[in-house]
NULOPA-995677 format. One line per field, with one value per atom (N, C-alpha, C, CB): residue number from 1; chain; atom name; x, y, z negated. Coordinates in nm, 4 decimals, padded with zeros to 6 digits. Glycine has a CB too. Example, Ala and Ser with C-alpha at 12.3 -4.5 7.8 and 13.67 -1.06 7.14 Angstrom:
seq: 1; 1; 1; 1; 2; 2; 2; 2 $
mol: A; A; A; A; A; A; A; A $
atom: N; CA; C; CB; N; CA; C; CB $
px: 01.3190; 01.2300; 01.3200; 01.1308; 01.2850; 01.3670; 01.2900; 01.4084 $
py: -00.5690; -00.4500; -00.3300; -00.4473; -00.2250; -00.1060; 00.0030; -00.0598 $
pz: -00.7800; -00.7800; -00.7800; -00.9046; -00.7080; -00.7140; -00.7870; -00.5725 $
// end
This chain:
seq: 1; 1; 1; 1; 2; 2; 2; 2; 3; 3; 3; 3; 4; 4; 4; 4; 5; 5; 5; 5; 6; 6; 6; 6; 7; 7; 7; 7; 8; 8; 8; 8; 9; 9; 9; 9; 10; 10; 10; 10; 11; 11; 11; 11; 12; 12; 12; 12; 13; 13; 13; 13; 14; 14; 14; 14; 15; 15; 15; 15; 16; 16; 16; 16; 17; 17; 17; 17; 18; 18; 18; 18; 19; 19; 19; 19; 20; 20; 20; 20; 21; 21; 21; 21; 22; 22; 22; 22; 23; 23; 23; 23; 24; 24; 24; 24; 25; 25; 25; 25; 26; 26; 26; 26; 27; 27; 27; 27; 28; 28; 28; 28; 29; 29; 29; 29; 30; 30; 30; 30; 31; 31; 31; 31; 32; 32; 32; 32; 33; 33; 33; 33; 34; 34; 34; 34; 35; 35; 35; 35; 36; 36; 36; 36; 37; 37; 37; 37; 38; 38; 38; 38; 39; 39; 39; 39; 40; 40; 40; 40; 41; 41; 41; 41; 42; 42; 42; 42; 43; 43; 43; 43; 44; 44; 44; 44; 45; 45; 45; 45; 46; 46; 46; 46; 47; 47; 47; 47; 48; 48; 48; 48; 49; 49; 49; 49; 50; 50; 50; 50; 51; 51; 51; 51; 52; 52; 52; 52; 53; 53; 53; 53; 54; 54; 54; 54; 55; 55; 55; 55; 56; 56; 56; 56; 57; 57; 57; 57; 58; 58; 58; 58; 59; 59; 59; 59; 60; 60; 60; 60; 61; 61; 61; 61; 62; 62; 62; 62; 63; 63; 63; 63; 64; 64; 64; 64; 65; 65; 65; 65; 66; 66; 66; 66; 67; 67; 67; 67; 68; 68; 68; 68; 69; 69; 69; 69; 70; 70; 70; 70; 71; 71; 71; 71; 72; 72; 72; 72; 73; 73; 73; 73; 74; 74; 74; 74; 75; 75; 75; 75; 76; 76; 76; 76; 77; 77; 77; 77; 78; 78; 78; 78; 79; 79; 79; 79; 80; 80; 80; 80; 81; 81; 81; 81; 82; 82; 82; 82; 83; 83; 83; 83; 84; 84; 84; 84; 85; 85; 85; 85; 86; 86; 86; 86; 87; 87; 87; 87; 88; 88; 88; 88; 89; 89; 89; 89; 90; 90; 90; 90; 91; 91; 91; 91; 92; 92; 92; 92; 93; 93; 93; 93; 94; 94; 94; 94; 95; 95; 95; 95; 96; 96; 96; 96; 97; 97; 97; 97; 98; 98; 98; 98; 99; 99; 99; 99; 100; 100; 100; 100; 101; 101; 101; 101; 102; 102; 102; 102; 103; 103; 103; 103; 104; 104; 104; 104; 105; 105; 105; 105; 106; 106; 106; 106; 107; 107; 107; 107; 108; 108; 108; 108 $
mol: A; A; A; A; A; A; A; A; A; A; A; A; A; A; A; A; A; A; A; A; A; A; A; A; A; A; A; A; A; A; A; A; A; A; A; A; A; A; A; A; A; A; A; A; A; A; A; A; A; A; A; A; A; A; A; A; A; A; A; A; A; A; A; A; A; A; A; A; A; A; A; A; A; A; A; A; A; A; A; A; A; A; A; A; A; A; A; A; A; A; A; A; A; A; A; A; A; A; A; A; A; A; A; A; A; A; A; A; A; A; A; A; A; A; A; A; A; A; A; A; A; A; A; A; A; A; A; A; A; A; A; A; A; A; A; A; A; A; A; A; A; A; A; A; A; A; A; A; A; A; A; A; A; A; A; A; A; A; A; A; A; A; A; A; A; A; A; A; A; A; A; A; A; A; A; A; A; A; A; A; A; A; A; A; A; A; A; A; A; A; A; A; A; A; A; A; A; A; A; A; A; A; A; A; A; A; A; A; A; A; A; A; A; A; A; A; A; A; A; A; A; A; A; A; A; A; A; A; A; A; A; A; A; A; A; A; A; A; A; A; A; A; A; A; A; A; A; A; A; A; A; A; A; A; A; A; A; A; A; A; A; A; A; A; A; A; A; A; A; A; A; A; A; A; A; A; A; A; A; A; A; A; A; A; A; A; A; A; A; A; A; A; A; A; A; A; A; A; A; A; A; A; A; A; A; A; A; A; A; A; A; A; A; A; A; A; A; A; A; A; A; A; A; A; A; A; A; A; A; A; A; A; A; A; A; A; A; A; A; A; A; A; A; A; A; A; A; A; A; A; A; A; A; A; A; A; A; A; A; A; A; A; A; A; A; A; A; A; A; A; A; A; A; A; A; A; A; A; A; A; A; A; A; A; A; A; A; A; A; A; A; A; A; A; A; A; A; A; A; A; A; A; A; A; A; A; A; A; A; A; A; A; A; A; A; A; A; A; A; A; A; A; A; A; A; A; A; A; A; A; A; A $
atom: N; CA; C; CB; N; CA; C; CB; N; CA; C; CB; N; CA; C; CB; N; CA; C; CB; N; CA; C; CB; N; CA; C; CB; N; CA; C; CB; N; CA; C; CB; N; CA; C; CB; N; CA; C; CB; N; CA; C; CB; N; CA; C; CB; N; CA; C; CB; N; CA; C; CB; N; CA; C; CB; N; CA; C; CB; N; CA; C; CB; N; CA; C; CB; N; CA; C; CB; N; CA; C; CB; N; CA; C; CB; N; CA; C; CB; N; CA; C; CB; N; CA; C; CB; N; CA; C; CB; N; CA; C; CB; N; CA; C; CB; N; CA; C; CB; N; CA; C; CB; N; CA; C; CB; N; CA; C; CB; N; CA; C; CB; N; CA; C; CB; N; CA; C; CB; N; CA; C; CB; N; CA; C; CB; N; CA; C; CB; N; CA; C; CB; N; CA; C; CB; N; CA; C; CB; N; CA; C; CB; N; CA; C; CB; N; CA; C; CB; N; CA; C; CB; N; CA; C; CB; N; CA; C; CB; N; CA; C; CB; N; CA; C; CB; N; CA; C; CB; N; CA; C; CB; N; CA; C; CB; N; CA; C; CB; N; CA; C; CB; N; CA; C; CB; N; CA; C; CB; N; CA; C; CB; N; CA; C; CB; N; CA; C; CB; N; CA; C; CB; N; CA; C; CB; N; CA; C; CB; N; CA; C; CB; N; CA; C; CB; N; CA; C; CB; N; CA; C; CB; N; CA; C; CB; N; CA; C; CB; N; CA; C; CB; N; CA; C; CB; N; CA; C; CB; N; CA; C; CB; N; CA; C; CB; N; CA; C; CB; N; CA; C; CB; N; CA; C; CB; N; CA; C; CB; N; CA; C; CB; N; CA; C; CB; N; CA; C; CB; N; CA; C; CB; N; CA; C; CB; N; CA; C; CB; N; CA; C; CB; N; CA; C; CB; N; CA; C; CB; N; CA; C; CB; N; CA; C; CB; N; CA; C; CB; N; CA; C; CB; N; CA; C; CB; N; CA; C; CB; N; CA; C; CB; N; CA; C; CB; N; CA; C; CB; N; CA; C; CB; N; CA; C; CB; N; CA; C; CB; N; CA; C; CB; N; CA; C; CB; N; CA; C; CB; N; CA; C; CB; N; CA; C; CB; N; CA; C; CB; N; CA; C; CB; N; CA; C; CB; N; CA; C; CB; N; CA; C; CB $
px: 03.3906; 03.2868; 03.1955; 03.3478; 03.0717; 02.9776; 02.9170; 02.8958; 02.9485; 02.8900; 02.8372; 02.9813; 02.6846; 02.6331; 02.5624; 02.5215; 02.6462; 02.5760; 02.5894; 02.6217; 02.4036; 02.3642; 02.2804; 02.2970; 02.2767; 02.1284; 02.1387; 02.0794; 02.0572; 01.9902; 01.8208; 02.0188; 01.7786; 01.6994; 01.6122; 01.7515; 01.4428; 01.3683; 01.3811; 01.2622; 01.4589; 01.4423; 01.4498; 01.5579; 01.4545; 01.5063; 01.6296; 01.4591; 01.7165; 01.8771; 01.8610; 01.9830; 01.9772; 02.0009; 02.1412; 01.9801; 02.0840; 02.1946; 02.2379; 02.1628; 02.4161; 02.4457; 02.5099; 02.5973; 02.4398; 02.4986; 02.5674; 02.4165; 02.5489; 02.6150; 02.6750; 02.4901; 02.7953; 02.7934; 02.8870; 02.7917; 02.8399; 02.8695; 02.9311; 02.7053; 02.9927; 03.0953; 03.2283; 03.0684; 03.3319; 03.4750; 03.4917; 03.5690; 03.6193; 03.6634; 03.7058; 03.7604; 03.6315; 03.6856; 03.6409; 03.6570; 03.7914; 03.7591; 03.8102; 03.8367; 03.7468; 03.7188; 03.6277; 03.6628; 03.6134; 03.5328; 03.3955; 03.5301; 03.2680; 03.1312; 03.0386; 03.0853; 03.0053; 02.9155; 02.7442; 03.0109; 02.6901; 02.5187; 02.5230; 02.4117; 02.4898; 02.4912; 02.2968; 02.6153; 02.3405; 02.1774; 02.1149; 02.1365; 02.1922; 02.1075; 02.0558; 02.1879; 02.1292; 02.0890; 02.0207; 02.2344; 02.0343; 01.9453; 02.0181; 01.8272; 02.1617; 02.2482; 02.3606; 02.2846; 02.4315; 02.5641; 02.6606; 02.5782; 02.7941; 02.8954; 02.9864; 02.9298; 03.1036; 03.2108; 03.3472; 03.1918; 03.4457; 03.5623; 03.6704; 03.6530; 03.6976; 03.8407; 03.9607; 03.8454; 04.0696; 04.1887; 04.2731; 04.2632; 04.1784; 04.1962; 04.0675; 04.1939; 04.0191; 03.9055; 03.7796; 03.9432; 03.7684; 03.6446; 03.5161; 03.6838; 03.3784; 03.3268; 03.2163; 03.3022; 03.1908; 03.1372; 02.9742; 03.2371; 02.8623; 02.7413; 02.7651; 02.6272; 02.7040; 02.6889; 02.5709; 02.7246; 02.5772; 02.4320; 02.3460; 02.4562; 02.2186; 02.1441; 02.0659; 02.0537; 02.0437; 01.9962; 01.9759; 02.0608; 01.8875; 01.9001; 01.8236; 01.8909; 01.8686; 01.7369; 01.6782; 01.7768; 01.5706; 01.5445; 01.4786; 01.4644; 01.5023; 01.4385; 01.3862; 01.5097; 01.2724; 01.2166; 01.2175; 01.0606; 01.2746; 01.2470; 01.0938; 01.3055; 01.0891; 00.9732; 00.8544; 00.9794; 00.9546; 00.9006; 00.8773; 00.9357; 00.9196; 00.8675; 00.7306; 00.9378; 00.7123; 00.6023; 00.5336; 00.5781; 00.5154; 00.4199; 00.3990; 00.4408; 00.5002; 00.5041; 00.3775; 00.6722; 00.4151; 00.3436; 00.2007; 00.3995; 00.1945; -00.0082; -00.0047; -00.0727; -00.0087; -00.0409; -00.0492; 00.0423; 00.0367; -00.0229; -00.0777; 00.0001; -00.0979; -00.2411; -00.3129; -00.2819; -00.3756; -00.5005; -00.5229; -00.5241; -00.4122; -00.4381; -00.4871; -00.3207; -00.4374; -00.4190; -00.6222; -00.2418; -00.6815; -00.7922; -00.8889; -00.8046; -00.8212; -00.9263; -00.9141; -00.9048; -00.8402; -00.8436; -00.9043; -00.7428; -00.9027; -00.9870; -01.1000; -00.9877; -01.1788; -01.3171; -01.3624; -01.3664; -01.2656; -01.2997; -01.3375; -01.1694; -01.2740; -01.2616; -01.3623; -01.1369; -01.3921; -01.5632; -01.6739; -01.6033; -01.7177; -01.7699; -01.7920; -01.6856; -01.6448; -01.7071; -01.7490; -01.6291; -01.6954; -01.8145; -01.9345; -01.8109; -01.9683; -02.1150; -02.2036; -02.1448; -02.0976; -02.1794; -02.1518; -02.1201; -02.1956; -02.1237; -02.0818; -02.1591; -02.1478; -02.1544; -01.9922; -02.3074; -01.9642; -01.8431; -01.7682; -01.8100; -01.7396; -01.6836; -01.6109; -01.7445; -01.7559; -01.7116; -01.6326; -01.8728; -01.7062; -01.6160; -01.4914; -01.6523; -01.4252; -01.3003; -01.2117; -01.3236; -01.2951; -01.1922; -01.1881; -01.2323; -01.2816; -01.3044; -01.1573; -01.4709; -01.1544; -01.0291; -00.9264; -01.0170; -00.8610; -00.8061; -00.7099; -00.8644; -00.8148; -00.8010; -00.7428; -00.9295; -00.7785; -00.7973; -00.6369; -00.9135; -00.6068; -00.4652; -00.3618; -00.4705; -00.4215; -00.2972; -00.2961; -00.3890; -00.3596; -00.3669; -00.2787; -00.4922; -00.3088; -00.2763; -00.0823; -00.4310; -00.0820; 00.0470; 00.1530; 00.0171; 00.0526; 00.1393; 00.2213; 00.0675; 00.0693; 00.0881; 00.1979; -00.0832; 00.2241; 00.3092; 00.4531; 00.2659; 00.4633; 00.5891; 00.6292; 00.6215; 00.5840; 00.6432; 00.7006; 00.4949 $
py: -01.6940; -01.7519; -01.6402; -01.8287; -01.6634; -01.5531; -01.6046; -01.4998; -01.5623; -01.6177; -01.4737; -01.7522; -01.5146; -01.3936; -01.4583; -01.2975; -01.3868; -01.4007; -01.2892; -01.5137; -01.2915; -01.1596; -01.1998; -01.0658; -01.0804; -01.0864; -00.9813; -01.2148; -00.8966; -00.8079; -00.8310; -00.7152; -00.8573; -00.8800; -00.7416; -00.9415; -00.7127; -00.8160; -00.8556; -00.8074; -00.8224; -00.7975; -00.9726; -00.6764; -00.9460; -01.1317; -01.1345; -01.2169; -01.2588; -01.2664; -01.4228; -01.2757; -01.4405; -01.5222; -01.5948; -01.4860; -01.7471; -01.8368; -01.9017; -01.9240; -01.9058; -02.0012; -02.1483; -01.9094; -02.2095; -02.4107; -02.4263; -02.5785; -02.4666; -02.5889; -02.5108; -02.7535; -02.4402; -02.4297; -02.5108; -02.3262; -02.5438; -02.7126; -02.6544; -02.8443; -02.5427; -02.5120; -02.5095; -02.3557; -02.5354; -02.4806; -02.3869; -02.5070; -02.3188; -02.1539; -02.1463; -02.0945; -02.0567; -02.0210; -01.8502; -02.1183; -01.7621; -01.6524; -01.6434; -01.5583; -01.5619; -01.5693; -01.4534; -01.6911; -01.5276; -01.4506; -01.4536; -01.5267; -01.3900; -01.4113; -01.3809; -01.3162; -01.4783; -01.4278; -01.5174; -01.4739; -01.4901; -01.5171; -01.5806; -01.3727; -01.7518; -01.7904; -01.8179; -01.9418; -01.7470; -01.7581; -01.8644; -01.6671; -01.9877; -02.1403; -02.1609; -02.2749; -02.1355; -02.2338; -02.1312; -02.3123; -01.9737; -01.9189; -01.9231; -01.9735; -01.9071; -01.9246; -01.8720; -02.0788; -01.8008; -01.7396; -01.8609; -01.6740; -01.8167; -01.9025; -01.8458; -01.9808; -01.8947; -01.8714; -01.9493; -01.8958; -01.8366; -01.9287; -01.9602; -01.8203; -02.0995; -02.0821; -02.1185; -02.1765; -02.1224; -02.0751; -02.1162; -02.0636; -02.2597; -02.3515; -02.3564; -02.4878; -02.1744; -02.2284; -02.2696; -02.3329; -02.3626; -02.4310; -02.3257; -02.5853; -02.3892; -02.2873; -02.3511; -02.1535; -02.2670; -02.3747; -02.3425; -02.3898; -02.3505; -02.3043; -02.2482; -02.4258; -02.1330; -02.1038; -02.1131; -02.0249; -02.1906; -02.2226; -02.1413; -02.2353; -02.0960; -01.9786; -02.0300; -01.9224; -02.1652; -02.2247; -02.1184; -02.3451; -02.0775; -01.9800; -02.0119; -01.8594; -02.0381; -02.0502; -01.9428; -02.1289; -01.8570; -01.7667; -01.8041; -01.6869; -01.7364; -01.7430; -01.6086; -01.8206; -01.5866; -01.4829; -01.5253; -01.4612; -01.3793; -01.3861; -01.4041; -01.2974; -01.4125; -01.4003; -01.3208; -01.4225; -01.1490; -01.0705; -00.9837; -01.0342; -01.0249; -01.0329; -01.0631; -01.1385; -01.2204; -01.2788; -01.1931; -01.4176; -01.1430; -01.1021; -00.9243; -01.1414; -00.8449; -00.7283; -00.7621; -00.7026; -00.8429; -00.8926; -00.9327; -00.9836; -00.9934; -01.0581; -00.9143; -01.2191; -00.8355; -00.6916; -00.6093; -00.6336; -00.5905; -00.5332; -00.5468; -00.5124; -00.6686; -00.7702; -00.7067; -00.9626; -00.6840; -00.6720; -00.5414; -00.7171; -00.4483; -00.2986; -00.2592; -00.2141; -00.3532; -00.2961; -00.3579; -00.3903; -00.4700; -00.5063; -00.3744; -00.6555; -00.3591; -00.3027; -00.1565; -00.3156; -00.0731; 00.0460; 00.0372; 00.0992; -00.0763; -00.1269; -00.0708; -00.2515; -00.1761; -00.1576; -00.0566; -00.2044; 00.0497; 00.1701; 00.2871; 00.2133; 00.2288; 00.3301; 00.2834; 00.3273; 00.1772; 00.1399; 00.1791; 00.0229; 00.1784; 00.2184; 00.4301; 00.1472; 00.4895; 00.6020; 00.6261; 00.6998; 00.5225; 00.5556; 00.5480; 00.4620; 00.4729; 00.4235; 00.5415; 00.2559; 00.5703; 00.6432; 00.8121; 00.5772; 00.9093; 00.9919; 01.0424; 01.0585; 00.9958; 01.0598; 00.9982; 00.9837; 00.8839; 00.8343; 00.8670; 00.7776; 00.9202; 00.9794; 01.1276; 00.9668; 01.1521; 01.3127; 01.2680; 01.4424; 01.1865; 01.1336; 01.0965; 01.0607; 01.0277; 01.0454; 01.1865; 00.9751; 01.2283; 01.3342; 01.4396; 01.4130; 01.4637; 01.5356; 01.4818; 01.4823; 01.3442; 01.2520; 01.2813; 01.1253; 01.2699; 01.3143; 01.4301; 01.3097; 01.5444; 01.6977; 01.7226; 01.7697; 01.6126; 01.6474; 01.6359; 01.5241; 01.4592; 01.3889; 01.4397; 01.2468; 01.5675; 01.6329; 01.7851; 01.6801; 01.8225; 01.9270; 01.9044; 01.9446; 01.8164; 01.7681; 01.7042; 01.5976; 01.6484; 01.6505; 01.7643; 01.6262; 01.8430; 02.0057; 02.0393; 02.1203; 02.0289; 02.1178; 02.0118; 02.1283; 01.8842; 01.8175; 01.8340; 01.6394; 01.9391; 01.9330; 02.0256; 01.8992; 02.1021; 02.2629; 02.2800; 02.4037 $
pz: 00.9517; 00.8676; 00.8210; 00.7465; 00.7990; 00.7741; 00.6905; 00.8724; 00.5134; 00.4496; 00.3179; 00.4185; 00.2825; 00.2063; 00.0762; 00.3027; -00.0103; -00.1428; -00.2271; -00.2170; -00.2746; -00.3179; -00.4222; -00.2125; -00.5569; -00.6193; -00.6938; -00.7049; -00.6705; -00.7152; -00.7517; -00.6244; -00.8551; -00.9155; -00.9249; -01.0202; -00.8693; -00.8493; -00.7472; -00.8682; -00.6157; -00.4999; -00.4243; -00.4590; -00.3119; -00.2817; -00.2720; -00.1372; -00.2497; -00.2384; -00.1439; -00.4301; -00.0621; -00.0171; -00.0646; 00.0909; -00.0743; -00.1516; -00.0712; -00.2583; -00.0735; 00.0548; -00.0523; 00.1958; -00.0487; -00.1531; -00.0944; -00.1687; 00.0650; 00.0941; 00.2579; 00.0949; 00.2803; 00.3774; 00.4433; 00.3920; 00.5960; 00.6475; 00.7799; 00.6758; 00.7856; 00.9173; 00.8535; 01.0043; 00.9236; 00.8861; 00.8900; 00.9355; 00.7802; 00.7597; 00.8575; 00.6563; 01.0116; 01.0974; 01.1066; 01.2042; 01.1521; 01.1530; 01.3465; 01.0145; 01.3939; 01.5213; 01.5980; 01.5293; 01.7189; 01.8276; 01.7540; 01.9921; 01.7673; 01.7636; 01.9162; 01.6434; 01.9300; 02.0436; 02.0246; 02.2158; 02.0919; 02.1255; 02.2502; 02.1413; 02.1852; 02.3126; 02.3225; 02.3356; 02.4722; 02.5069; 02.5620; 02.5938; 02.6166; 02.6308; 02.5197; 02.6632; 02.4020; 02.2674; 02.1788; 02.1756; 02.2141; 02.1044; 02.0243; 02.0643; 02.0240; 01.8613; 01.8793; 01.7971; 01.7464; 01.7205; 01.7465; 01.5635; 01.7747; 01.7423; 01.7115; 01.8194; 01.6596; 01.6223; 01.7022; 01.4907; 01.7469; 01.8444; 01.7233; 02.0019; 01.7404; 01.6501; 01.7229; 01.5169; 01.6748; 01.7613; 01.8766; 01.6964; 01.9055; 01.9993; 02.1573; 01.8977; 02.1162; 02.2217; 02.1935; 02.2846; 02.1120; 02.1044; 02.0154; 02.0210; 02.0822; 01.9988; 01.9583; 02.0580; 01.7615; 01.6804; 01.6374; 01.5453; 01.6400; 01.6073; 01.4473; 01.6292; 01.4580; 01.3638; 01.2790; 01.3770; 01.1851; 01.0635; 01.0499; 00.9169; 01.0856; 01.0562; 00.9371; 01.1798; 00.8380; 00.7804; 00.6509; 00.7812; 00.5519; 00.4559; 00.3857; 00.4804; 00.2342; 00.1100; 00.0368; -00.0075; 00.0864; 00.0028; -00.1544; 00.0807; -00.2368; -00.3339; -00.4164; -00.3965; -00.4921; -00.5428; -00.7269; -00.4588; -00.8111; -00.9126; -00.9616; -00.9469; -01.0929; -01.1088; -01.1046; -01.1652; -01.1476; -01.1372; -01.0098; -01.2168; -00.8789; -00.7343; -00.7410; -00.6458; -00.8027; -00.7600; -00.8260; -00.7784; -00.9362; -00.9865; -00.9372; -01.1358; -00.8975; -00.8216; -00.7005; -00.7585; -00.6238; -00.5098; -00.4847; -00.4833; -00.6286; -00.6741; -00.7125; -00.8479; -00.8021; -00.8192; -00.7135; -00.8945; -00.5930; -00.4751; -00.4215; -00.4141; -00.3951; -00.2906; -00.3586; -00.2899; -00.5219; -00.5665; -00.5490; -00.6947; -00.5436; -00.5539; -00.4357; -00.5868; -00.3032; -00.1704; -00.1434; -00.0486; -00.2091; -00.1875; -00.2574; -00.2431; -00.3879; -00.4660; -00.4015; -00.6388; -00.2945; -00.2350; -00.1385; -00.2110; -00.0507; 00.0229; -00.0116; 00.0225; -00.1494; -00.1587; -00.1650; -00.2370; -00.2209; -00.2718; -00.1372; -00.3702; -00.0727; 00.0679; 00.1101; 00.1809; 00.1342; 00.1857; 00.1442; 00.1743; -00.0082; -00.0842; -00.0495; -00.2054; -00.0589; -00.0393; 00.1035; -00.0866; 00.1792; 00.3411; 00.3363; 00.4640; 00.2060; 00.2292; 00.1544; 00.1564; 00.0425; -00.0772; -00.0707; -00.2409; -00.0299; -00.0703; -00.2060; -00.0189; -00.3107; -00.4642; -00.4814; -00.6002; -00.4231; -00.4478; -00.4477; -00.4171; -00.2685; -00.2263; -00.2755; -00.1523; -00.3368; -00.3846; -00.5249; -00.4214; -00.6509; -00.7303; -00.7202; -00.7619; -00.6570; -00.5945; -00.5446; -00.4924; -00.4698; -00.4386; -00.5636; -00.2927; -00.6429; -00.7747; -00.8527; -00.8620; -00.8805; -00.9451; -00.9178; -00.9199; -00.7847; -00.7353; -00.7516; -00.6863; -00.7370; -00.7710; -00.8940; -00.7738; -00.9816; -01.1364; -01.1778; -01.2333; -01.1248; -01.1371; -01.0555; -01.1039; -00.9938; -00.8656; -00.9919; -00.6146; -01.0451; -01.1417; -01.2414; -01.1954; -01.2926; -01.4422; -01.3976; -01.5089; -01.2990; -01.2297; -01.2206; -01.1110; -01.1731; -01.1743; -01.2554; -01.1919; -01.3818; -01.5417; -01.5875; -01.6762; -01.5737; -01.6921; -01.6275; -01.7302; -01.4711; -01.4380; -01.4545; -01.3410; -01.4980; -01.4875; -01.6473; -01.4430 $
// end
């Protein structure tokens, strides 16, 4: 039987409710007509194994996730912007310089 339950929060976890095979411990193989695991139990026979899975996300995933979309757009713009502009461009890398400095000094 192959069964996984996890949660570590924020991360994702997979919940198994309802699992609908018998406790069989056994062979595993890949059967390749069907595209699917099985499991042998002790008589030979061999049983599909459920690949069926409910993911679910905390809350604070979802909101990790809308915050990167926006960061990953708003670097976007920014990178476009200094192709277009050089004053930008140079503003940035000036920033940059400044927050790689000031990085230094607060580690030492």
């Amino acid at each position: 039987m192959i069964k996984i339950q996890q949660k570590t929060q924020p991360f994702v976890w997979q919940i198994d409710n309802s699992y609908s095979l018998p406790n069989i411990s056994g062979h595993v193989r890949w059967n390749g007509n069907n595209k699917e695991f099985e499991v042998c139990d002790s008589l030979g026979n061999w049983h599909r194994i459920d690949p069926t899975i409910q993911l679910e996300t905390s809350n604070d995933t979802s909101q990790i996730l809308s915050w990167a979309r926006e960061k990953m757009k708003e670097e976007e713009r920014l990178k476009k912007l200094a192709a277009d502009y050089p004053a930008i461009k140079d503003a940035k890398d000036q920033l940059d310089t400044l927050i790689n400095l000031v990085k230094d000094e607060s580690t030492s």
